[in-house]
Backbone atoms as SQL, in Angstrom:
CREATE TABLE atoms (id INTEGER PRIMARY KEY, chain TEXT, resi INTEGER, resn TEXT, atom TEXT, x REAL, y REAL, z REAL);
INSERT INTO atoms VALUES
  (1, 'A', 1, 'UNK', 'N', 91.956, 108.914, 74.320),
  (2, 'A', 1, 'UNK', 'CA', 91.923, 108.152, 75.553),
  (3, 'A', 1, 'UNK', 'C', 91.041, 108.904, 76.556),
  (4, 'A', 2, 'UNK', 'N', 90.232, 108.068, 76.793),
  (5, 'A', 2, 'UNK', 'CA', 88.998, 108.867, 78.033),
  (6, 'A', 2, 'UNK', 'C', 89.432, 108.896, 79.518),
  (7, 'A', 3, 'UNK', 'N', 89.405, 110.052, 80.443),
  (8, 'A', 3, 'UNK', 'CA', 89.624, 109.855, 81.765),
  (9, 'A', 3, 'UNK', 'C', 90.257, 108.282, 82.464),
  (10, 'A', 4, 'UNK', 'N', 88.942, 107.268, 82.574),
  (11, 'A', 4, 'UNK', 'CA', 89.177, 106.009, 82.960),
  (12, 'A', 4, 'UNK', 'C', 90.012, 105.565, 82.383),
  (13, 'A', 5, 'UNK', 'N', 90.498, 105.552, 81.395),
  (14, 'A', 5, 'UNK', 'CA', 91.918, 104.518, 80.494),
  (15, 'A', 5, 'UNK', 'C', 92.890, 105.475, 81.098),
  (16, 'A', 6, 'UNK', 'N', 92.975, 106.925, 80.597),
  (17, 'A', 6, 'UNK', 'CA', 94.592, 107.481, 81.067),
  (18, 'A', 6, 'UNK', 'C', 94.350, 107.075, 82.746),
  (19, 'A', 7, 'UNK', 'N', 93.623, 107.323, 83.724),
  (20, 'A', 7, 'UNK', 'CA', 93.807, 107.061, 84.834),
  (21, 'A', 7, 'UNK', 'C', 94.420, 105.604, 85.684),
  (22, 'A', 8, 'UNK', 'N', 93.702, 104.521, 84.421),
  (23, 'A', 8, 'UNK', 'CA', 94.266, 103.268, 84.846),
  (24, 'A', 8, 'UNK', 'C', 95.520, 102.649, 84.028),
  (25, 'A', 9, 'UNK', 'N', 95.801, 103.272, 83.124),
  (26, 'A', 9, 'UNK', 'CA', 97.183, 103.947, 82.332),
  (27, 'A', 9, 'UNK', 'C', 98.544, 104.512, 83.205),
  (28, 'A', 10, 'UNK', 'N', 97.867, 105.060, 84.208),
  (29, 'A', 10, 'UNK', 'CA', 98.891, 105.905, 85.060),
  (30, 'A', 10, 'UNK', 'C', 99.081, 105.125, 86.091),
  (31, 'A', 11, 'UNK', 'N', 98.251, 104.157, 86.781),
  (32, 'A', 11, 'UNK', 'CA', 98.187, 104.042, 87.636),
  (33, 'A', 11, 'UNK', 'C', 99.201, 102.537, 87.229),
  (34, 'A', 12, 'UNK', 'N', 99.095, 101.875, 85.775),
  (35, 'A', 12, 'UNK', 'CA', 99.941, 100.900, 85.511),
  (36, 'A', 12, 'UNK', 'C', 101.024, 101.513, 85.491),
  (37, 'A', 13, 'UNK', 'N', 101.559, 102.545, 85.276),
  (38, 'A', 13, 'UNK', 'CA', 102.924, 103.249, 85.307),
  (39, 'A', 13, 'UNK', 'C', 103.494, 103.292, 86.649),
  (40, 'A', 14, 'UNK', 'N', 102.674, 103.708, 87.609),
  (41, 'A', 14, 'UNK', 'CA', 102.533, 103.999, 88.691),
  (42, 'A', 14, 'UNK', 'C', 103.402, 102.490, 89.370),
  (43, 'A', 15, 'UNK', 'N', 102.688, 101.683, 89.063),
  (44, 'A', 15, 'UNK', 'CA', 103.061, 100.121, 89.575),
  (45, 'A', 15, 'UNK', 'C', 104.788, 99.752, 88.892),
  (46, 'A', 16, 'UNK', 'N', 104.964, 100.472, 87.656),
  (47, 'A', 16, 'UNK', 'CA', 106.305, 99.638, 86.837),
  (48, 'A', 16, 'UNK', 'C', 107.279, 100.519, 87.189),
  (49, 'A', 17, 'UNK', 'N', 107.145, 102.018, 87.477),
  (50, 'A', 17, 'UNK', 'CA', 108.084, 103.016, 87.523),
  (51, 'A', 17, 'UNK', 'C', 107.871, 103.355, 89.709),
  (52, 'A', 18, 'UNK', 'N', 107.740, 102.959, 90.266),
  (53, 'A', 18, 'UNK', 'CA', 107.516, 103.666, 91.069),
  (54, 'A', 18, 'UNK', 'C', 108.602, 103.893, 92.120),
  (55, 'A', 19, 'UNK', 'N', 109.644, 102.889, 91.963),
  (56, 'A', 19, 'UNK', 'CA', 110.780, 102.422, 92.747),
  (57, 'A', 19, 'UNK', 'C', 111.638, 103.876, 92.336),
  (58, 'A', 20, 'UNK', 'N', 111.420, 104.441, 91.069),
  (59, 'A', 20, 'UNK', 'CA', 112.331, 105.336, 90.514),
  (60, 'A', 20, 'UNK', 'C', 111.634, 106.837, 90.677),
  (61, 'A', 21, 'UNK', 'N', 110.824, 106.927, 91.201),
  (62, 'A', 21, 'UNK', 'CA', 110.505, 108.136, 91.408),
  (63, 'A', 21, 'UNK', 'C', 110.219, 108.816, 93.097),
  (64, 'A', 22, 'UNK', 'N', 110.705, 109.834, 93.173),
  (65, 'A', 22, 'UNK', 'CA', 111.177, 110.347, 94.883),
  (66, 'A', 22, 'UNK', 'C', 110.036, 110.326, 95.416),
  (67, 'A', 23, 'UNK', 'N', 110.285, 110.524, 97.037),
  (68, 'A', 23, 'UNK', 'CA', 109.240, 110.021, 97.989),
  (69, 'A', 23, 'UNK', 'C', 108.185, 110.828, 97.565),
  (70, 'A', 24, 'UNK', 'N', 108.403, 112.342, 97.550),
  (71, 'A', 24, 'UNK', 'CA', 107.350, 113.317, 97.350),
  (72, 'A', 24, 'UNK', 'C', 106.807, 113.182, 96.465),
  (73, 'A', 25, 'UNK', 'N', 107.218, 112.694, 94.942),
  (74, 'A', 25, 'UNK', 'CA', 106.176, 111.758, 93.937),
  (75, 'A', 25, 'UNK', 'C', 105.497, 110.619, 94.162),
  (76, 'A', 26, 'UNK', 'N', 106.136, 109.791, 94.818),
  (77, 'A', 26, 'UNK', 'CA', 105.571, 108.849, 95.159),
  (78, 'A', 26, 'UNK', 'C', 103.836, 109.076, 96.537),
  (79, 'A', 27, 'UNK', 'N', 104.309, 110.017, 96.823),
  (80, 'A', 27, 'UNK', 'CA', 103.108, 110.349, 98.357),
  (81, 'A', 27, 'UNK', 'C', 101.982, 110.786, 97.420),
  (82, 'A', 28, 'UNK', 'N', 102.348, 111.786, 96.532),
  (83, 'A', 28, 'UNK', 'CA', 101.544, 112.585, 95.987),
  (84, 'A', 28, 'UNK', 'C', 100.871, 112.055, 94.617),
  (85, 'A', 29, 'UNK', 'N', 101.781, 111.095, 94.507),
  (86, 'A', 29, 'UNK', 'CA', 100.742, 110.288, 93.281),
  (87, 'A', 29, 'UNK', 'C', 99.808, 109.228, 93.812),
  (88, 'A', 30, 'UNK', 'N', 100.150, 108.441, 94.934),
  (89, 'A', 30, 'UNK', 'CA', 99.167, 107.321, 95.717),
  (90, 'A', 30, 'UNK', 'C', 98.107, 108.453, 96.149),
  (91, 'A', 31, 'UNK', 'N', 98.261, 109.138, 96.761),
  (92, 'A', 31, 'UNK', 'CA', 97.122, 110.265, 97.448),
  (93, 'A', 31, 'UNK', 'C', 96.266, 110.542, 95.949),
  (94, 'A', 32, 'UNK', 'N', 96.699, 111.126, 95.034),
  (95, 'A', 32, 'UNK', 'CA', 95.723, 111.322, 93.916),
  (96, 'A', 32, 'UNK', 'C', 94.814, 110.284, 93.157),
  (97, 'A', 33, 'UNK', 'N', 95.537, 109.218, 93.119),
  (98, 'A', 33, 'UNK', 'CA', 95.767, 108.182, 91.902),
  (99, 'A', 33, 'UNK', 'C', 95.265, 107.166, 92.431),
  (100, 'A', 34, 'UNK', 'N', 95.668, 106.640, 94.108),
  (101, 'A', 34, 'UNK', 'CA', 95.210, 105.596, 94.372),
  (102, 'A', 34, 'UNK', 'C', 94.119, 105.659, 95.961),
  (103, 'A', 35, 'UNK', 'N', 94.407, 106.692, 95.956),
  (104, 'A', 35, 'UNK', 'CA', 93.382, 107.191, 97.271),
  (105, 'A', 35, 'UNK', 'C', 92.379, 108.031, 97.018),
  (106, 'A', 36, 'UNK', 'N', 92.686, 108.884, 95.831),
  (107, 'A', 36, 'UNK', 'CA', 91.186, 108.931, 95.484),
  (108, 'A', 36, 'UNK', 'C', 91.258, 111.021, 96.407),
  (109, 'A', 37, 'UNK', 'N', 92.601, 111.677, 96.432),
  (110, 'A', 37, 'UNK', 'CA', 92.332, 112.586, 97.063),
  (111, 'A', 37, 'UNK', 'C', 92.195, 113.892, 96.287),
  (112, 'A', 38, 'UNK', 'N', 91.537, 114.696, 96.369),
  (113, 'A', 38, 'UNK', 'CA', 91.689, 115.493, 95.806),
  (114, 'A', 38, 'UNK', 'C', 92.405, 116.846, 95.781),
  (115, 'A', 39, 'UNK', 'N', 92.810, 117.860, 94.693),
  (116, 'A', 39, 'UNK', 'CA', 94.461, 118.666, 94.840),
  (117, 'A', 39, 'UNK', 'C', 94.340, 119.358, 95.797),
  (118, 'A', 40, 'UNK', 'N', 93.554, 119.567, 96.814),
  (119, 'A', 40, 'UNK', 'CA', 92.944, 120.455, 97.966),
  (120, 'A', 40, 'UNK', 'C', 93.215, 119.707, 99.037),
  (121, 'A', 41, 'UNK', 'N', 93.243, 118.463, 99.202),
  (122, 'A', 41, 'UNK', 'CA', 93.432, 117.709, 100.183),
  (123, 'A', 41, 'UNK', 'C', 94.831, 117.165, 100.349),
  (124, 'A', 42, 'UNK', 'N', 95.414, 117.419, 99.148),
  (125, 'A', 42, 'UNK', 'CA', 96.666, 117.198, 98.960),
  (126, 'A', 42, 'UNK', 'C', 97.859, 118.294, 99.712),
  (127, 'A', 43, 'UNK', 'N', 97.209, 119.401, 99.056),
  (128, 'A', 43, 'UNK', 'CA', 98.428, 120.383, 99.418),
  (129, 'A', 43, 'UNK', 'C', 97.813, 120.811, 100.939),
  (130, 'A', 44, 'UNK', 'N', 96.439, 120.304, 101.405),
  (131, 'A', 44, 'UNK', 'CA', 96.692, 119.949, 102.746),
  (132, 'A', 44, 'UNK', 'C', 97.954, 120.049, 103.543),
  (133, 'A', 45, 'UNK', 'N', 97.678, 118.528, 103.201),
  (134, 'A', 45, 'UNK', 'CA', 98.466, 117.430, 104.087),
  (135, 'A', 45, 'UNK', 'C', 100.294, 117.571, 103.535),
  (136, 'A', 46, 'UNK', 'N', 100.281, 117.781, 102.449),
  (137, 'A', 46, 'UNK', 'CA', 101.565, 118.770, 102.495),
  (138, 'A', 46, 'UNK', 'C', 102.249, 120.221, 102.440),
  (139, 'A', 47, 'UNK', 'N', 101.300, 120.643, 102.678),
  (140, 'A', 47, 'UNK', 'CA', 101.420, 122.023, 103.241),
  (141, 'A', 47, 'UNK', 'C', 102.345, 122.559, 102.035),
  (142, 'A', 48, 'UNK', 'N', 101.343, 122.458, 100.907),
  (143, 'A', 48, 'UNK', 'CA', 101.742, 123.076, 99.588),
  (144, 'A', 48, 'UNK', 'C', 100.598, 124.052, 98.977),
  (145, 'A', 49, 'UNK', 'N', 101.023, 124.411, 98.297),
  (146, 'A', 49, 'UNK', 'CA', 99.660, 125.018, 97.258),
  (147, 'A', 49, 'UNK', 'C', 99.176, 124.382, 96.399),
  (148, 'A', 50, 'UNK', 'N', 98.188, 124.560, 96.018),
  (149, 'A', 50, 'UNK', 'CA', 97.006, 123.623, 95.146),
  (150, 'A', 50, 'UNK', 'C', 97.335, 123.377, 93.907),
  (151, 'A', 51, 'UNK', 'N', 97.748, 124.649, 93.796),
  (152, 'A', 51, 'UNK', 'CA', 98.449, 124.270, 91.951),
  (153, 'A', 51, 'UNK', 'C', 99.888, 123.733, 92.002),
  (154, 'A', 52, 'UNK', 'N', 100.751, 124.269, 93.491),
  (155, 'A', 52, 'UNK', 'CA', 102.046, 123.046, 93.236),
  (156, 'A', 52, 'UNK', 'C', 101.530, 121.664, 93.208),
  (157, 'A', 53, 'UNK', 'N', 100.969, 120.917, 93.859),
  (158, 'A', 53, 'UNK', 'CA', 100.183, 119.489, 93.756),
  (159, 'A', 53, 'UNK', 'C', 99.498, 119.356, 92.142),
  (160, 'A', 54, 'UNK', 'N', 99.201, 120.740, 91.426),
  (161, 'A', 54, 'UNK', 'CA', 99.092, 120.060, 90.319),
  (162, 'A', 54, 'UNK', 'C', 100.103, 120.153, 89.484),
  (163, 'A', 55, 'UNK', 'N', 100.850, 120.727, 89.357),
  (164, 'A', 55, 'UNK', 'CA', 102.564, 121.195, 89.031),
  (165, 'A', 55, 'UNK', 'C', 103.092, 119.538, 88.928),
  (166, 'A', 56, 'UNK', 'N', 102.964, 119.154, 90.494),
  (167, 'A', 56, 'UNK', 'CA', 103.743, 117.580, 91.027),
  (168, 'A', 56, 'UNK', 'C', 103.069, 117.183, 90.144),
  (169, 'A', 57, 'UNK', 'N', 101.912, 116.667, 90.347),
  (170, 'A', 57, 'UNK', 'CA', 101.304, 115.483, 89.332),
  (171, 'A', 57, 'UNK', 'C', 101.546, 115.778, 87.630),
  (172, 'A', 58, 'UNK', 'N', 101.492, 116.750, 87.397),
  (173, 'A', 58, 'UNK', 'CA', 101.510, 116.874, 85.943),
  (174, 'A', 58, 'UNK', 'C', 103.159, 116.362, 85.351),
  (175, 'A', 59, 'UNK', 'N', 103.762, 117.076, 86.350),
  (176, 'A', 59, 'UNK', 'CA', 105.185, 116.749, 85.604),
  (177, 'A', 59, 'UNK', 'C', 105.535, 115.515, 86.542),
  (178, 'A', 60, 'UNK', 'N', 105.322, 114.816, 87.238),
  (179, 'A', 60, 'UNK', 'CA', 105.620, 113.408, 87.350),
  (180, 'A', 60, 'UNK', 'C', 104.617, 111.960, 86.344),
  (181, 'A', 61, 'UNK', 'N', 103.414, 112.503, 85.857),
  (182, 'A', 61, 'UNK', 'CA', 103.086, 112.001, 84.653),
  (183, 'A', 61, 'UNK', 'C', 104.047, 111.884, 83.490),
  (184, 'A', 62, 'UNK', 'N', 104.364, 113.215, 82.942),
  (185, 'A', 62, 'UNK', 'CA', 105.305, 113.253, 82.121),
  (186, 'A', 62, 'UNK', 'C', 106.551, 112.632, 82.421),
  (187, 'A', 63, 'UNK', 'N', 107.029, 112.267, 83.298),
  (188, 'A', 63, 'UNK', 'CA', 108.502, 111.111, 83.763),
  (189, 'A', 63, 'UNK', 'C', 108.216, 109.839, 83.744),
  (190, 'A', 64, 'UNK', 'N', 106.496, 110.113, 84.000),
  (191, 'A', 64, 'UNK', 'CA', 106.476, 108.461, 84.208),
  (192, 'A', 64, 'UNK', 'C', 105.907, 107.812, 82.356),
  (193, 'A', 65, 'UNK', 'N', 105.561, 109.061, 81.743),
  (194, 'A', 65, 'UNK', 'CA', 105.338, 108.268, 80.385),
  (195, 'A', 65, 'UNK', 'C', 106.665, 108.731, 79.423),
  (196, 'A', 66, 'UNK', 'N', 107.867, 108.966, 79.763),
  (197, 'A', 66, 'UNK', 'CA', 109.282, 109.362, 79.615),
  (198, 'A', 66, 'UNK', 'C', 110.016, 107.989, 79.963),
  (199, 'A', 67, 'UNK', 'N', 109.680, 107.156, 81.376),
  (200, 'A', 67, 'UNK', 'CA', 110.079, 106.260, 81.332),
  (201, 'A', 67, 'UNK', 'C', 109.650, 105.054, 80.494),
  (202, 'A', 68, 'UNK', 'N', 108.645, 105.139, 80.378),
  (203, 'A', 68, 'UNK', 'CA', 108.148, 104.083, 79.896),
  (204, 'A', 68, 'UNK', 'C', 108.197, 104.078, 77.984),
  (205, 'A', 69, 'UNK', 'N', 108.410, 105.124, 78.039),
  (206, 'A', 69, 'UNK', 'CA', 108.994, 105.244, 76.252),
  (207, 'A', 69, 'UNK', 'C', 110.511, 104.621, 76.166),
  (208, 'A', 70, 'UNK', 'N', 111.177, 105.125, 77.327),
  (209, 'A', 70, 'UNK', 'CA', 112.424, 104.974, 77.370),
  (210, 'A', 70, 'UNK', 'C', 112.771, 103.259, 77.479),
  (211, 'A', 71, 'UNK', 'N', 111.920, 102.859, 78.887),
  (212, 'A', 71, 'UNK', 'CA', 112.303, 101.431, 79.105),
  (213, 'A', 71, 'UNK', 'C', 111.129, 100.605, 78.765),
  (214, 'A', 72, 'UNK', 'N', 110.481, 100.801, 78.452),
  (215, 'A', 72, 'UNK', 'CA', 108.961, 100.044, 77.723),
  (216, 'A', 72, 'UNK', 'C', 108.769, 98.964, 79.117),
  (217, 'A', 73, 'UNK', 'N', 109.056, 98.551, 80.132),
  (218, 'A', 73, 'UNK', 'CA', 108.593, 97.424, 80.947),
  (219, 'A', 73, 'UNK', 'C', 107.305, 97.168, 80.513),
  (220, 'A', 74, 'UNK', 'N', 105.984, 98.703, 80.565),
  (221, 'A', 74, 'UNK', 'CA', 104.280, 98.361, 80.958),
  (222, 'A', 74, 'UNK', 'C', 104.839, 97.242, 79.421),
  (223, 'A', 75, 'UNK', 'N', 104.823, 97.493, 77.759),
  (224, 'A', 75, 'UNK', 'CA', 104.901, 97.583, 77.209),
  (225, 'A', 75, 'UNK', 'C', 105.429, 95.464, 76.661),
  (226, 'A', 76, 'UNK', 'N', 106.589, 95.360, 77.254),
  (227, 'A', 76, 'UNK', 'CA', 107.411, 94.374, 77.277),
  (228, 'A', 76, 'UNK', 'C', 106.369, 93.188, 78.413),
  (229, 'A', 77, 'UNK', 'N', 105.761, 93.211, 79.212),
  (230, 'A', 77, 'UNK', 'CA', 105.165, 92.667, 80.390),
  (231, 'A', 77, 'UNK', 'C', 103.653, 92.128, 79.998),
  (232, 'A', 78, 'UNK', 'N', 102.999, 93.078, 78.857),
  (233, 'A', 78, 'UNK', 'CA', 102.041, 93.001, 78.311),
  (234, 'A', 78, 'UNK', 'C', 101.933, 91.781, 77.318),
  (235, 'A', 79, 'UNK', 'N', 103.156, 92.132, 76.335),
  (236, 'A', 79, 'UNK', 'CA', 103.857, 90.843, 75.258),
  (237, 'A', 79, 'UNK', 'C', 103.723, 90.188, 75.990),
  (238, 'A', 80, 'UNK', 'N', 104.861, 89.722, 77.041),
  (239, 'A', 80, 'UNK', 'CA', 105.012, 88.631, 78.005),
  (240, 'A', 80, 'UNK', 'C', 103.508, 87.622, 78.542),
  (241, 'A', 81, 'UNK', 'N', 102.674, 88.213, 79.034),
  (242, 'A', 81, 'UNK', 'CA', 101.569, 87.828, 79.192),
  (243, 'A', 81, 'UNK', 'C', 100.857, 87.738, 78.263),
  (244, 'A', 82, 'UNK', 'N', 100.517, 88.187, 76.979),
  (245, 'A', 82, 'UNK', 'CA', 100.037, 87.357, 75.953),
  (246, 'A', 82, 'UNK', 'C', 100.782, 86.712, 75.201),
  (247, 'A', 83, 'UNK', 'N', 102.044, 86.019, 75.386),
  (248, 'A', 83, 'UNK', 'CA', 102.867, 85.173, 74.700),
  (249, 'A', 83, 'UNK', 'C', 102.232, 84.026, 75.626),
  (250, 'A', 84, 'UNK', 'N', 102.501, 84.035, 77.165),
  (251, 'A', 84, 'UNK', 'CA', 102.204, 83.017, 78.033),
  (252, 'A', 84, 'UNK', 'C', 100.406, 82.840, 77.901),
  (253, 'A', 85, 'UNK', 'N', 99.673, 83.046, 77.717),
  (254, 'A', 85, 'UNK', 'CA', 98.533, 83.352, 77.527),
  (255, 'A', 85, 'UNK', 'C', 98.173, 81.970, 75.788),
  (256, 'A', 86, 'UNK', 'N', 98.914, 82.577, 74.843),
  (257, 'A', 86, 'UNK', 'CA', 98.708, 81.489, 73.715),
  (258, 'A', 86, 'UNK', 'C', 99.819, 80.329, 73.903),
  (259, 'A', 87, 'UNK', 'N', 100.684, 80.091, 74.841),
  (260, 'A', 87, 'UNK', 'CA', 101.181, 78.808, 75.098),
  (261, 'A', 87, 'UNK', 'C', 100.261, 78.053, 75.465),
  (262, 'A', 88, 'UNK', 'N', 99.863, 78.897, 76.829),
  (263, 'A', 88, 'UNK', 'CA', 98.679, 78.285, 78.066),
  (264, 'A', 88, 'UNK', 'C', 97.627, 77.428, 76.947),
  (265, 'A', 89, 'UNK', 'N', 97.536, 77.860, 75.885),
  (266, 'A', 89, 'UNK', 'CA', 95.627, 78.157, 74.852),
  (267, 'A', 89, 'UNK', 'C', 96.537, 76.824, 74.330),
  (268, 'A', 90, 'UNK', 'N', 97.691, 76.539, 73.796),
  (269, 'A', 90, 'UNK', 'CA', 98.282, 75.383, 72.945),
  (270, 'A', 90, 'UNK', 'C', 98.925, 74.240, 73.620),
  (271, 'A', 91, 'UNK', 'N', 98.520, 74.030, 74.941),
  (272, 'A', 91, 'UNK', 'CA', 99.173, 73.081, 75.070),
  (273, 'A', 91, 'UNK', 'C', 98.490, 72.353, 76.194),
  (274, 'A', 92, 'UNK', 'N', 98.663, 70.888, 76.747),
  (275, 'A', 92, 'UNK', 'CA', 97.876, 70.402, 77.679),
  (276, 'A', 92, 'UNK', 'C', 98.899, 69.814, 78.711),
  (277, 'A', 93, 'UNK', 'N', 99.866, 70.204, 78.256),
  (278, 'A', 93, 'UNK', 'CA', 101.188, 69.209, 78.994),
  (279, 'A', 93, 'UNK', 'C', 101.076, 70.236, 80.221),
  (280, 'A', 94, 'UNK', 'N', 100.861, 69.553, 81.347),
  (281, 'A', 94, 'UNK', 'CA', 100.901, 69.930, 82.924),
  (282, 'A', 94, 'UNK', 'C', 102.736, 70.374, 83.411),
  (283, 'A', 95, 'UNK', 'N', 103.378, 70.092, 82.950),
  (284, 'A', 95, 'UNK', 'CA', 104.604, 70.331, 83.553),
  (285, 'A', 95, 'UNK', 'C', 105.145, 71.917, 82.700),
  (286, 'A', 96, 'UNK', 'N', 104.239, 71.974, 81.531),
  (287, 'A', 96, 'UNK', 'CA', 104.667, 73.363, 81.160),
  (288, 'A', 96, 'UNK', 'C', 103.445, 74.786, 81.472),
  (289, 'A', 97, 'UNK', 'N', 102.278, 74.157, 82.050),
  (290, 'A', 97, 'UNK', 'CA', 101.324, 74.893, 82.422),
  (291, 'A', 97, 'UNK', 'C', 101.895, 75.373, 83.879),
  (292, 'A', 98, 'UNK', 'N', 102.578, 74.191, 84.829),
  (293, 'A', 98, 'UNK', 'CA', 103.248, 75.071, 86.316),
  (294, 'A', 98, 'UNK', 'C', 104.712, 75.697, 85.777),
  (295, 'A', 99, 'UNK', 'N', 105.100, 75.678, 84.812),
  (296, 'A', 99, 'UNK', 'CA', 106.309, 76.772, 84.516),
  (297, 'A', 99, 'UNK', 'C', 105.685, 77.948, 83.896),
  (298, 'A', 100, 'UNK', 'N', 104.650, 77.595, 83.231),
  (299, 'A', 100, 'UNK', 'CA', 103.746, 78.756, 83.018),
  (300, 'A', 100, 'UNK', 'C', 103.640, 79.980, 83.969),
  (301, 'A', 101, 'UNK', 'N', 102.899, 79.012, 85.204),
  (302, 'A', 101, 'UNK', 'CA', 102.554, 79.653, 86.205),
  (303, 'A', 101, 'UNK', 'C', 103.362, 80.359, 87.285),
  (304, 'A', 102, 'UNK', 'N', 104.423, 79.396, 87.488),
  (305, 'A', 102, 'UNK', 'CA', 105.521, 80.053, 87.871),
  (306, 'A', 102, 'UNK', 'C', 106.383, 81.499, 87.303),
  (307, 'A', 103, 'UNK', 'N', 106.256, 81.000, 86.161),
  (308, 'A', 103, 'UNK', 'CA', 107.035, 82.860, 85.327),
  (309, 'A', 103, 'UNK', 'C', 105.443, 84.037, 85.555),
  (310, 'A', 104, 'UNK', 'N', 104.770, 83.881, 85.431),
  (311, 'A', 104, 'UNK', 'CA', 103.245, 84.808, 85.814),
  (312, 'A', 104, 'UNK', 'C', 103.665, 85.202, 87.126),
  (313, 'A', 105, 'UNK', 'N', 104.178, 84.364, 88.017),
  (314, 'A', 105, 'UNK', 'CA', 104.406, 84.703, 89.475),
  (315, 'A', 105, 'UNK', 'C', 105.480, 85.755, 89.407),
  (316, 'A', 106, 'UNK', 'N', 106.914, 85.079, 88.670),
  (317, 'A', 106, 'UNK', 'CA', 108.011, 86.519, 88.712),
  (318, 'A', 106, 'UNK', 'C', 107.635, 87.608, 88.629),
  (319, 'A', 107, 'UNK', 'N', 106.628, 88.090, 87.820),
  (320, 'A', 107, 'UNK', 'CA', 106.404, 89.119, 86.963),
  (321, 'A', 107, 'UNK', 'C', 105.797, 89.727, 88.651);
């Protein structure tokens, strides 16, 4: 897996697990992951050291691909959308294309 896949890999983890992981994971993974900061700018702004910020990120990776072994959501959500995906491809009936659309929305 090259940089760009694990990064947008993490960042889908990021989206399914994020409710479950503490604020200070949560700050410190948007700052890396989705802001684009780097571990210098990090332990900045939290008045950490450079290698604790990489400490955080490394072992909150590992929880977040711990969860996702554990509870598969990315995994289960993926199915889900290509199950709805070859309904969508088989069918023309309009009243099951907006229930379609409607369960795409839950998600």
């Amino acid at each position: 897996m090259d940089n760009l896949e694990k990064h947008i890999t993490i960042n889908n983890l990021l989206d399914h697990y994020h409710p479950l992981l503490t604020e200070k994971q949560k700050t410190i993974m948007t700052y890396y992951f989705v802001d684009n900061y780097t571990l210098q700018e990090i332990a900045d702004l939290q008045a950490i050291t450079r290698n604790a910020v990489h400490d955080h990120i490394r072992k909150t990776i590992d929880k977040l691909y711990d969860l996702e072994n554990k509870m598969k959501l990315m995994h289960k959500n993926e199915q889900r959308r290509t199950l709805v995906e070859k309904i969508r491809n088989h069918t023309d009936d309009t009243k099951i294309a907006t229930l379609l659309n409607a369960l795409e929305k839950v998600e």
